[in-house]
VOBA-1610 file (N, C-alpha, C; in pm, whole numbers, padded with zeros to 5 digits, always signed):
BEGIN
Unk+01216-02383+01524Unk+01198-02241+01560Unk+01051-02214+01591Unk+01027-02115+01739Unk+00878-02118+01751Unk+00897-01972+01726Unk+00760-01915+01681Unk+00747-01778+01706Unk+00590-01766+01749Unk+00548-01612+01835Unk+00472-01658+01930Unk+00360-01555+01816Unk+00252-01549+01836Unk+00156-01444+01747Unk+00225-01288+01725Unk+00250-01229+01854Unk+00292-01103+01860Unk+00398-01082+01762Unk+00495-01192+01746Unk+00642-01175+01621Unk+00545-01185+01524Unk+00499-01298+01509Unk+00373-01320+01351Unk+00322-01193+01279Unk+00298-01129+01354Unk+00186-00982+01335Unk+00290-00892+01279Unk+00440-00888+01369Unk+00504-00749+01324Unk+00565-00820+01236Unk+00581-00981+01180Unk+00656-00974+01078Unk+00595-00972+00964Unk+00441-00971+00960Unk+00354-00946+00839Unk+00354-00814+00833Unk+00347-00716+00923Unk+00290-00589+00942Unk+00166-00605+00899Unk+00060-00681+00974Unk+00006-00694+00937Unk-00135-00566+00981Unk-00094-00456+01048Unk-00210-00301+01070Unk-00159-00286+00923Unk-00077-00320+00831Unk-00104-00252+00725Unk-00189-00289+00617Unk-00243-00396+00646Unk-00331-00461+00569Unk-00410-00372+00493Unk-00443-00269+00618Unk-00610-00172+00575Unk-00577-00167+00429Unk-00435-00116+00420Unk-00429-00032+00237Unk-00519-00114+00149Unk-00487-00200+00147Unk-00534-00319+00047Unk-00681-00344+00089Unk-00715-00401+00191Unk-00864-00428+00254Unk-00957-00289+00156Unk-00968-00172+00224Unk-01039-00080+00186Unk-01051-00012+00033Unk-00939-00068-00039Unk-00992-00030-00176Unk-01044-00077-00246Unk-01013-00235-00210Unk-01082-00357-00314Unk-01220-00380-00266Unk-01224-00319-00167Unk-01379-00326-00083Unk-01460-00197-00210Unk-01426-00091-00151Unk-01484+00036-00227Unk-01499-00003-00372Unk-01389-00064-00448Unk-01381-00092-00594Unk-01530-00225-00618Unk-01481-00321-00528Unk-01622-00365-00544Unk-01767-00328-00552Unk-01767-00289-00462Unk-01897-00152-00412Unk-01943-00064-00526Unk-01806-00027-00607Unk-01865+00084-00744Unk-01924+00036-00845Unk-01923-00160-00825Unk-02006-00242-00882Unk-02126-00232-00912Unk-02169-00222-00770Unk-02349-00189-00747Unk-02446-00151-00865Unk-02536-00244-00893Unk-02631-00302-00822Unk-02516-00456-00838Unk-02397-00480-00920Unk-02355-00593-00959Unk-02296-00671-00844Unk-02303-00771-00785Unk-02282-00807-00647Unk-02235-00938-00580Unk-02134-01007-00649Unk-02115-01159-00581Unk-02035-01161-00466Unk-02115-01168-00345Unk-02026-01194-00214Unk-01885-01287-00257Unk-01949-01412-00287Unk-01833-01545-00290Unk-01711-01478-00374Unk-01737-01403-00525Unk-01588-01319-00560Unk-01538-01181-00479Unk-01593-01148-00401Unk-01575-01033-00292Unk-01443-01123-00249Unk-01493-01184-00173Unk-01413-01257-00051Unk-01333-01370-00143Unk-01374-01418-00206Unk-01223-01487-00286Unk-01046-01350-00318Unk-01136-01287-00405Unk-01060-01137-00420Unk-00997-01056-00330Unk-01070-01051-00178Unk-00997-01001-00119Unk-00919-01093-00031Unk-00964-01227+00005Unk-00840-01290+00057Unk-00709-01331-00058Unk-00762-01308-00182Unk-00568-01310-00258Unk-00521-01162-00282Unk-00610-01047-00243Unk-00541-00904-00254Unk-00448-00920-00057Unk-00525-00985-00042Unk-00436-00990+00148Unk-00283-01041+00177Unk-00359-01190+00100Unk-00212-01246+00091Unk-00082-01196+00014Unk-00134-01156-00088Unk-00036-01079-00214Unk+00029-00959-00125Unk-00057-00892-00014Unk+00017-00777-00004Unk+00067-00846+00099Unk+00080-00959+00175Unk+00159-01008+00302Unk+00252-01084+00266Unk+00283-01141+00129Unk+00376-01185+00060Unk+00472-01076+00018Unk+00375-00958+00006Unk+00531-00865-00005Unk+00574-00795+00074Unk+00495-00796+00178Unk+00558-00723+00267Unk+00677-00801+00345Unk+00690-00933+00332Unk+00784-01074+00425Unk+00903-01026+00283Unk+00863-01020+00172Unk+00971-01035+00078Unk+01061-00875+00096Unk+00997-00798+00086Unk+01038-00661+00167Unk+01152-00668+00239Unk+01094-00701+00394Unk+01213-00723+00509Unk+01324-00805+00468Unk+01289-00926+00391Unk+01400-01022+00321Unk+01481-00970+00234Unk+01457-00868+00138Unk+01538-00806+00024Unk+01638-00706+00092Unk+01523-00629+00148Unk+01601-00529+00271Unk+01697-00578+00380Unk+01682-00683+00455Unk+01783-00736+00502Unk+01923-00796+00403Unk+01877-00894+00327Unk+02003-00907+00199Unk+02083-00775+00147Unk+02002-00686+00124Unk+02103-00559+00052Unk+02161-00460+00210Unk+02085-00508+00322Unk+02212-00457+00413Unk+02103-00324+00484Unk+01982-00302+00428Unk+01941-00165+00422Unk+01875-00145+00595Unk+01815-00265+00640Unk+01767-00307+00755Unk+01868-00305+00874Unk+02026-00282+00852Unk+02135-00314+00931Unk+02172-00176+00969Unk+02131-00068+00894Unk+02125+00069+00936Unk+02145+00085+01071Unk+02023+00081+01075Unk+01956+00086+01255Unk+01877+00013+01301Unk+01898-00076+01367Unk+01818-00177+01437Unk+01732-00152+01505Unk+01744-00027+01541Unk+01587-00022+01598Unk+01419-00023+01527Unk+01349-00058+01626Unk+01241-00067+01562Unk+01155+00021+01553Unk+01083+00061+01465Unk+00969+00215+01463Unk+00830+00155+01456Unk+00813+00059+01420Unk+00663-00017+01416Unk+00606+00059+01266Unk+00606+00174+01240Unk+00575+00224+01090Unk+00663+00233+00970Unk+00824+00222+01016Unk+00907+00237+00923Unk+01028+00164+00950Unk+01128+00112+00833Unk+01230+00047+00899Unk+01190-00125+00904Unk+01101-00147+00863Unk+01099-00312+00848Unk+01046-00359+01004Unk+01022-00522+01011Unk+01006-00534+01104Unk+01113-00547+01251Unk+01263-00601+01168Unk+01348-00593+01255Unk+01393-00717+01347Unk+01272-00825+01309Unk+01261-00928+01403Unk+01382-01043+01345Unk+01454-00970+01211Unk+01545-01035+01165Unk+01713-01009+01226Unk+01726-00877+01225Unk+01769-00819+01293Unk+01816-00832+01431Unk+01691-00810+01505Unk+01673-00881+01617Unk+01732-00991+01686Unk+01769-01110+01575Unk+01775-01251+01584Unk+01663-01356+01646Unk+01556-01303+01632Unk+01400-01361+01611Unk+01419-01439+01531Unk+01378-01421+01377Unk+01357-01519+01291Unk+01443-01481+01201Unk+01493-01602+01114Unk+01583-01586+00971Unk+01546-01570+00858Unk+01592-01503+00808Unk+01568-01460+00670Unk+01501-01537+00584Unk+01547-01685+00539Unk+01481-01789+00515Unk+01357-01787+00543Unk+01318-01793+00678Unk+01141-01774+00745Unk+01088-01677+00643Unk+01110-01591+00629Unk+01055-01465+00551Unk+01013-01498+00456Unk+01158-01565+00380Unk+01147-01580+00218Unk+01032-01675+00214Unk+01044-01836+00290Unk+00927-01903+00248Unk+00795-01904+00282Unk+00769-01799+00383Unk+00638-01744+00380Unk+00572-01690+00275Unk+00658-01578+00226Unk+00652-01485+00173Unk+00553-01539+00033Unk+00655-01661-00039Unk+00620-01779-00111Unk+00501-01892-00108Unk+00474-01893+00015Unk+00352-01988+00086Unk+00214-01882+00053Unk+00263-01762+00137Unk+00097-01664+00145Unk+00102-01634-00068Unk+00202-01600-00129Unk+00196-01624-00264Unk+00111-01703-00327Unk+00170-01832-00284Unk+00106-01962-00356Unk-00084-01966-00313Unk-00096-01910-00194Unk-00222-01900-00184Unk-00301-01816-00192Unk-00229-01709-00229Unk-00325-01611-00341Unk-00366-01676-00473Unk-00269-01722-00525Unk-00258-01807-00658Unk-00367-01881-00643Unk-00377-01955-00560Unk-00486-02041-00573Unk-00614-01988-00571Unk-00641-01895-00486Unk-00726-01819-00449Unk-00797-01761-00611Unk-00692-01679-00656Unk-00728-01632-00844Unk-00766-01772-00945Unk-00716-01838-00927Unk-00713-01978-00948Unk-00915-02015-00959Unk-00952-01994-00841Unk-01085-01982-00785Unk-01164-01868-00872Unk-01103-01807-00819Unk-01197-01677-00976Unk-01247-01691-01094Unk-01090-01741-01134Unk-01068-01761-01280Unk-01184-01858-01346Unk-01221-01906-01262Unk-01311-02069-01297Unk-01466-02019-01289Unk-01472-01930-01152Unk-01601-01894-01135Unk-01668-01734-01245Unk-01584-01694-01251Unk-01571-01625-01378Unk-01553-01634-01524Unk-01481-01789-01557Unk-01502-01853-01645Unk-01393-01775-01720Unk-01305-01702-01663Unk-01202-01560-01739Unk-01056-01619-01734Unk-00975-01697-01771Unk-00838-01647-01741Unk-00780-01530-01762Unk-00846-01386-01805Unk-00771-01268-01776Unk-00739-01234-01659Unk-00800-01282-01550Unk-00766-01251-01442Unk-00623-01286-01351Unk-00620-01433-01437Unk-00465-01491-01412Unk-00342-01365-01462Unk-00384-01364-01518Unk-00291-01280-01620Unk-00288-01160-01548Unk-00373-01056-01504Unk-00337-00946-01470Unk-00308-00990-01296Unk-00326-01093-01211Unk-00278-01125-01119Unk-00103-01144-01078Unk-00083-01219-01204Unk+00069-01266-01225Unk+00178-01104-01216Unk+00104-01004-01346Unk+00155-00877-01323Unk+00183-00803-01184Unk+00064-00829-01133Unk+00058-00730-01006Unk+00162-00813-00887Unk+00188-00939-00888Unk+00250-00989-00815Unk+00389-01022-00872Unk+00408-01021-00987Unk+00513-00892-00971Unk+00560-00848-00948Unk+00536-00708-00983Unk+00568-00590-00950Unk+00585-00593-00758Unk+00464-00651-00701Unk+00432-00707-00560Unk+00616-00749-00482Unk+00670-00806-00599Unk+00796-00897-00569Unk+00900-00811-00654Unk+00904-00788-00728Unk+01038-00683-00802Unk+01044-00529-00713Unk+00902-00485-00624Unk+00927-00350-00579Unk+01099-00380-00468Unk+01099-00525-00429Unk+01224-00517-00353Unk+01315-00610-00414Unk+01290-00732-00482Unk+01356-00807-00475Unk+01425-00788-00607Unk+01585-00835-00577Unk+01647-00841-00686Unk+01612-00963-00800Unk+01681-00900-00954Unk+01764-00772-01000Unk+01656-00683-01059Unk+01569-00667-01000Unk+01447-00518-01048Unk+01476-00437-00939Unk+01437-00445-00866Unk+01435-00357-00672Unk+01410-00221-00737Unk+01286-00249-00762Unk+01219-00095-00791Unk+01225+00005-00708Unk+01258-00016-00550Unk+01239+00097-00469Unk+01380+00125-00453Unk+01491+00059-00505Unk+01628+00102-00518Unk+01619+00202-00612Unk+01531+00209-00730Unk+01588+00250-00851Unk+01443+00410-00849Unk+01438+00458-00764Unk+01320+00559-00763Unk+01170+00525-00857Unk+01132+00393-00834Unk+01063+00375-00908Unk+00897+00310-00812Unk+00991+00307-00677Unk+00896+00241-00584Unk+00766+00307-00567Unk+00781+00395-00558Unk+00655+00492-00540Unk+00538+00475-00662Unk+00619+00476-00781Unk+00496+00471-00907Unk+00446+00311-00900Unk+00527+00201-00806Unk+00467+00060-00820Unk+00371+00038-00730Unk+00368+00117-00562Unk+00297+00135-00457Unk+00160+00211-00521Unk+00189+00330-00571Unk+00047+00371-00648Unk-00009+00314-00727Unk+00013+00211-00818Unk-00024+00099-00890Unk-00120+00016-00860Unk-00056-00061-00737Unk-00058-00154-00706Unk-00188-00142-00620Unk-00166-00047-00524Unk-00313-00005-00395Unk-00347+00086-00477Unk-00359+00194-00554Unk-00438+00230-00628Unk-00560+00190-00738Unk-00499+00212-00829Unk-00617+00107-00973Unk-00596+00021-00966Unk-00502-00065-00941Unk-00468-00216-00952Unk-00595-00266-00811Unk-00604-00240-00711Unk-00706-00276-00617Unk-00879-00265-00639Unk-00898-00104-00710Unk-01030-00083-00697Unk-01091-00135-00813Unk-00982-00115-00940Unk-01019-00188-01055Unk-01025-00313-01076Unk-00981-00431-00971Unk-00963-00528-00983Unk-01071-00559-00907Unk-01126-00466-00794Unk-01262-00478-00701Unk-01380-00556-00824Unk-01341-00407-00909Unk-01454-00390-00982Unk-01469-00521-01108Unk-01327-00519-01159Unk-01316-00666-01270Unk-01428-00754-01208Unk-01385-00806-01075Unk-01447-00905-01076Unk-01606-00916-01038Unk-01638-00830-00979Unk-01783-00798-01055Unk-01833-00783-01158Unk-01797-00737-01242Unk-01864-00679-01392Unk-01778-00720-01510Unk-01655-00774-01478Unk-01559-00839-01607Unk-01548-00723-01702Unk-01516-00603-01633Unk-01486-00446-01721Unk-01363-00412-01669Unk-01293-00409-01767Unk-01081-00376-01748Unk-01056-00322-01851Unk-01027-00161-01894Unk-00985-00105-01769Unk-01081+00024-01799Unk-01141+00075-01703Unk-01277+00203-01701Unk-01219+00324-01673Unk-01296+00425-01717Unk-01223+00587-01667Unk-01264+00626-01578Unk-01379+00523-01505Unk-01471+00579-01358Unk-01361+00522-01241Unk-01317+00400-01320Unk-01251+00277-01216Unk-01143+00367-01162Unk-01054+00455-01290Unk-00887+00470-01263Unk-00932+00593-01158Unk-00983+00680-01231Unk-00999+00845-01148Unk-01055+00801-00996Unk-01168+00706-00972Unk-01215+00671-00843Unk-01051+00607-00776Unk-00931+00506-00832Unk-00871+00491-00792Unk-00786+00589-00721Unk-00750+00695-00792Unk-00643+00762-00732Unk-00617+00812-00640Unk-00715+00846-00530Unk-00727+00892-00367Unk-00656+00791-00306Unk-00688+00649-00308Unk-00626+00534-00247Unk-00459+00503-00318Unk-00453+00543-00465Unk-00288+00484-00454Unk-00213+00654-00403Unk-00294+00719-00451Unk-00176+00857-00359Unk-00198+00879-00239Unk-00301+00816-00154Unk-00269+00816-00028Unk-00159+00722+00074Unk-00150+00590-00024Unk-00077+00501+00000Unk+00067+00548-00030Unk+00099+00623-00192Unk+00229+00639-00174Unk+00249+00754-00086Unk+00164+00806-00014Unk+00165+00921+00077Unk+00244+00865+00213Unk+00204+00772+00225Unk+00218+00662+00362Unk+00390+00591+00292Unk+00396+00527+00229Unk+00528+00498+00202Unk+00602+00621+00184Unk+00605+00750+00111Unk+00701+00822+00136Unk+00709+00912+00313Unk+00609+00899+00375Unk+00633+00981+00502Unk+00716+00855+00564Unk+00721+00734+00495Unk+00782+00616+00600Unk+00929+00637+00568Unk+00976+00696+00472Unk+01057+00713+00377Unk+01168+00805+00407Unk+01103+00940+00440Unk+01191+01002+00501Unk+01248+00992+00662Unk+01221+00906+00728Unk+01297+00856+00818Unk+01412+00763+00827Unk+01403+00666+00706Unk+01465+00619+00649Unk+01555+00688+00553Unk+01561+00801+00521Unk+01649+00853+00407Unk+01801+00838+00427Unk+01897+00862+00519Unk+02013+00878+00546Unk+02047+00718+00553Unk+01969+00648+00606Unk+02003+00502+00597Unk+02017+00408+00444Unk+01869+00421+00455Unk+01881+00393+00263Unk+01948+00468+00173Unk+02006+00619+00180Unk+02103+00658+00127Unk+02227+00599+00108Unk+02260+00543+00225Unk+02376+00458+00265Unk+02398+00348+00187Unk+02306+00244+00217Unk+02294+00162+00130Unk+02219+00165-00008Unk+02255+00290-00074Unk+02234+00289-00204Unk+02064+00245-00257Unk+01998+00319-00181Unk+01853+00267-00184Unk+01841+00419-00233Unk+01751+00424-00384Unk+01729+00564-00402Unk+01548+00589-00357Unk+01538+00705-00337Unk+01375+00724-00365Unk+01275+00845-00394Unk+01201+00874-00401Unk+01191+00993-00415Unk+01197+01111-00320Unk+01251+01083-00188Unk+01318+01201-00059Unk+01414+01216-00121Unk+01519+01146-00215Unk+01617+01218-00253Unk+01604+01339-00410Unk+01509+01316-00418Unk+01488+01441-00541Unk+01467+01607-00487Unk+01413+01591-00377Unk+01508+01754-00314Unk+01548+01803-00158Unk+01559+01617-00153Unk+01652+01636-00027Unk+01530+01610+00117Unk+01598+01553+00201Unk+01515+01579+00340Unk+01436+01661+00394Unk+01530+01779+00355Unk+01502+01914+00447Unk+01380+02002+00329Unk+01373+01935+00213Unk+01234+02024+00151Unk+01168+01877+00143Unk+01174+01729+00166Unk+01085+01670+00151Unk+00935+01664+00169Unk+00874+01780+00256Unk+00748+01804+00255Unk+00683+01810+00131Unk+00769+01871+00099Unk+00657+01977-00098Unk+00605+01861-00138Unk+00679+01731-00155Unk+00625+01617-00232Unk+00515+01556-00172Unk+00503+01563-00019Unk+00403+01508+00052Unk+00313+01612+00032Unk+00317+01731+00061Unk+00223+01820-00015Unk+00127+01826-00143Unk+00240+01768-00241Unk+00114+01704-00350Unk+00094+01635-00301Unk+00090+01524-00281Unk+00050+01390-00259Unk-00070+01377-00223Unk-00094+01447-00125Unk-00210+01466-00014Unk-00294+01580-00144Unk-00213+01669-00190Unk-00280+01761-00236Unk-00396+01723-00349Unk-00315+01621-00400Unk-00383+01555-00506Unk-00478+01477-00537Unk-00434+01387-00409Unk-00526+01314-00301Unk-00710+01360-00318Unk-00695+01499-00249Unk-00822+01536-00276Unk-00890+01595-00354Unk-00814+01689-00430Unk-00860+01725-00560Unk-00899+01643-00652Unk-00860+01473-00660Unk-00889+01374-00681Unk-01028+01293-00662Unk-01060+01365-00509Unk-01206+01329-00488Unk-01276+01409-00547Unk-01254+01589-00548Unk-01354+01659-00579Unk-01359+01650-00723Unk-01288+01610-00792Unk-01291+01568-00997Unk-01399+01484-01001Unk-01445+01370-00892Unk-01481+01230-00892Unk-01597+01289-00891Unk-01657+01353-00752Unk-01764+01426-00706Unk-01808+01537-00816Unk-01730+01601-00897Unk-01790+01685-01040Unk-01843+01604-01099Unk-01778+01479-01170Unk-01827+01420-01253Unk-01914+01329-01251Unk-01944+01311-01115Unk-02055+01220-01058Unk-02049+01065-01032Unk-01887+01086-01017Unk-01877+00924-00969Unk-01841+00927-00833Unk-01871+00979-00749Unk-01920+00959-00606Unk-02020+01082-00581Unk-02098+01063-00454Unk-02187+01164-00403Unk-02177+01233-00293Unk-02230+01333-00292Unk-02207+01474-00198Unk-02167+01420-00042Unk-02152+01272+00003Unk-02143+01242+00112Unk-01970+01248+00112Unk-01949+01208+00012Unk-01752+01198-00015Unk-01690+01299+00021Unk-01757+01427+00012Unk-01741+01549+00068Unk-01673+01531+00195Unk-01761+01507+00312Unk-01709+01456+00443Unk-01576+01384+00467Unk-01485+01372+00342Unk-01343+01275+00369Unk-01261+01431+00349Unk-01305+01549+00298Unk-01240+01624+00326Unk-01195+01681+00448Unk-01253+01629+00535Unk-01206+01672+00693Unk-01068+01646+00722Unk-01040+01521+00678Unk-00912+01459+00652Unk-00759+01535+00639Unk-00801+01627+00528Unk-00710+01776+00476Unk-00620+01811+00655Unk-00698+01789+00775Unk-00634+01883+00893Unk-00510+01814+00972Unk-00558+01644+00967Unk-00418+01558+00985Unk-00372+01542+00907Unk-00370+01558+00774Unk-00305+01575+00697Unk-00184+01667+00687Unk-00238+01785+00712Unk-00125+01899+00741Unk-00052+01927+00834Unk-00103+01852+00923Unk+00010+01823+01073Unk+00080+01696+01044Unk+00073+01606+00995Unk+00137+01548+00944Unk+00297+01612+00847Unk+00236+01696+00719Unk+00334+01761+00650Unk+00389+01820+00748Unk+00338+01933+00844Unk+00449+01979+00953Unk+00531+01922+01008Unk+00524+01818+01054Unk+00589+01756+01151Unk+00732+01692+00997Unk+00705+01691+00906Unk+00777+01642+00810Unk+00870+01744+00769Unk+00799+01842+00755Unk+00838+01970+00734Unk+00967+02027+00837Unk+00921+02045+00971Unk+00976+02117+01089Unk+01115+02005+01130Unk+01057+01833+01151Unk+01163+01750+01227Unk+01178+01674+01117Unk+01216+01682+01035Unk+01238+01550+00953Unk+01378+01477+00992Unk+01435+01498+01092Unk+01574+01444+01122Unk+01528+01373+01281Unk+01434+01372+01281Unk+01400+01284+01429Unk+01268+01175+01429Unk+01360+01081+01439Unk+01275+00966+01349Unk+01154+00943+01491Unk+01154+00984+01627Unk+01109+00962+01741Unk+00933+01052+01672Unk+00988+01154+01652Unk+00873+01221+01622Unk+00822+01252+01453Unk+00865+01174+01343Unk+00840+01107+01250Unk+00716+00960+01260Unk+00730+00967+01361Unk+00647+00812+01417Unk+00494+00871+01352Unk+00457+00987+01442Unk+00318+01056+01444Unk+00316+01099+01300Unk+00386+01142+01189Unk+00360+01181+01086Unk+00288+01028+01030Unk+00343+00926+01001Unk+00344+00794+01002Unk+00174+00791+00989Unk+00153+00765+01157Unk+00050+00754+01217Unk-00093+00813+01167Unk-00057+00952+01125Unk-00131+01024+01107Unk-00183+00994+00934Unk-00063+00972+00841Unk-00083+00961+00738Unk-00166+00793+00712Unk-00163+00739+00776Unk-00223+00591+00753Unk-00366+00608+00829Unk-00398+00721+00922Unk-00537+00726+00980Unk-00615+00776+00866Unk-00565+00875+00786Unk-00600+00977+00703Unk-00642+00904+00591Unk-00593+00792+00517Unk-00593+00702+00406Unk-00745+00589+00462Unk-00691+00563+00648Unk-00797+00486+00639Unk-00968+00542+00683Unk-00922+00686+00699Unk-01066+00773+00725Unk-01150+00794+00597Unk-01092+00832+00501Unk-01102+00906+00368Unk-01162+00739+00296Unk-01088+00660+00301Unk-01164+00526+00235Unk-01275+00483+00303Unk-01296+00464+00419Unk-01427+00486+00498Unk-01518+00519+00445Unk-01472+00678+00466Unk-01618+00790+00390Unk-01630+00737+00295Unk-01574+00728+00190Unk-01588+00711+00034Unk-01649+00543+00016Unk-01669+00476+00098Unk-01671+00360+00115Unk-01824+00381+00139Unk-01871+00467+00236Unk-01999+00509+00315Unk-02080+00565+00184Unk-02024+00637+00125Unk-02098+00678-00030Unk-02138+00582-00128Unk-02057+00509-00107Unk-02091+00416-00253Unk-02188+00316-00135Unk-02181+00296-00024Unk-02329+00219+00016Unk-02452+00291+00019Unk-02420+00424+00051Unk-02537+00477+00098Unk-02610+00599-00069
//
């Protein structure tokens, strides 16, 4: 079986990388003055792989429980990649990727662990990958059981910036680390639930619960409403207490696609064509806001 780059890319999803890239970046950064390039880049090539191992195990679980057979079409933000579907590649492909980019995160922590002289790091690696692998795969399938959302905020939330930061300073777990986390995992589960409600009637179907079904489609905004809402009130707690500076300010701009986003969630939530741009909008917004906040802790 050949597959050409272009299948490669949508079967990693791999534009979604940013989530992961930009927090473990920032989490490092809150290190400062503390600073080892070589665990930067060990750390973030096994936060890469880990999240491209689950995203292959994803489409694979989702195809097995049927949830991907919905609708075959493809959305590029929601709905899997499809290339299974499709009759591109087999399921199998997925799974032992999925397992391969795994094993080389592993190794990757593996590398830490030594240069850090820590096996805690093994240890809280094993957790997160995980959870990384139970959010779909059976018999956990956390995002069957309304639980997906609290493992997505986890995971790209504190689990990223705090783990930035572990490996700089060998400090687990801080009250600067978690509160600086929370912009990044509620923007992320911001981004999985707007992906979410396009998917609702499908994954309904196949018995996929999540949190669009706690009050339905047609009020699913309110929840994206916190989300976002929290999002930033999240920065300005950070900015009181002085764990970021008056430049973080500037990610509040963010707030305006944000709310066209909720509209469009709000107004069409039954037209997955124009669900795309909510999508869109919510993953610019996550990767603007980490930027800025990214720009603070350098500058």
């Amino acid at each position: 079986m050949s597959i050409s780059i272009k299948n490669l890319i949508r079967a990693l999803r791999l534009p979604f990388v940013s989530v992961s890239v930009l927090p473990f970046i920032f989490g490092s950064l809150h290190a400062l003055p503390n600073f080892f390039l070589p665990t930067l880049f060990l750390g973030l090539l096994a936060a890469i792989c880990t999240h491209l191992s689950a995203n292959l195990i994803n489409d694979y679980a989702d195809s097995k429980a049927g949830t991907d057979w919905k609708d075959r079409r493809f959305f590029k933000f929601f709905g899997g990649s499809k290339l299974i579907q499709e009759g591109v590649l087999a399921e199998s492909f997925y799974l032992n990727l999925a397992i391969s980019f795994a094993a080389f995160a592993f190794i990757c922590v593996i590398g830490l662990a030594l240069m850090l002289k820590s096996i805690v790091i093994v240890i809280y690696y094993l957790i997160i990958l995980f959870l990384g692998w139970a959010y779909s795969q059976k018999p956990w399938q956390f995002c069957y059981r309304r639980l997906g959302e609290v493992v997505i905020f986890i995971l790209f939330g504190p689990a990223l910036v705090m783990g930035g930061f572990f490996i700089q300073t060998k400090l687990f777990p801080t009250l600067d680390g978690f509160i600086l986390s929370l912009p990044f995992g509620l923007l992320t589960t911001a981004i999985l639930y707007a992906n979410e409600v396009p998917d609702y009637p499908d994954d309904r179907e196949a018995g996929k619960c999540n949190w669009v079904g706690f009050l339905g489609v047609q009020k699913a905004y309110i929840i994206y409403d916190w989300l976002i809402s929290l999002c930033f009130l999240s920065i300005m707690l950070s900015i009181y207490l002085g764990y970021l500076g008056t430049l973080a300010l500037f990610s509040l701009i963010m707030i305006l696609p944000a709310l066209k986003a909720a509209k469009i969630i709000k107004n069409d939530y039954a037209d997955k064509e124009k669900l795309v741009l909510s999508s869109k909008l919510t993953i610019a917004v996550h990767a603007s806001v980490s930027l800025f906040l990214i720009i603070d802790k350098i500058i």
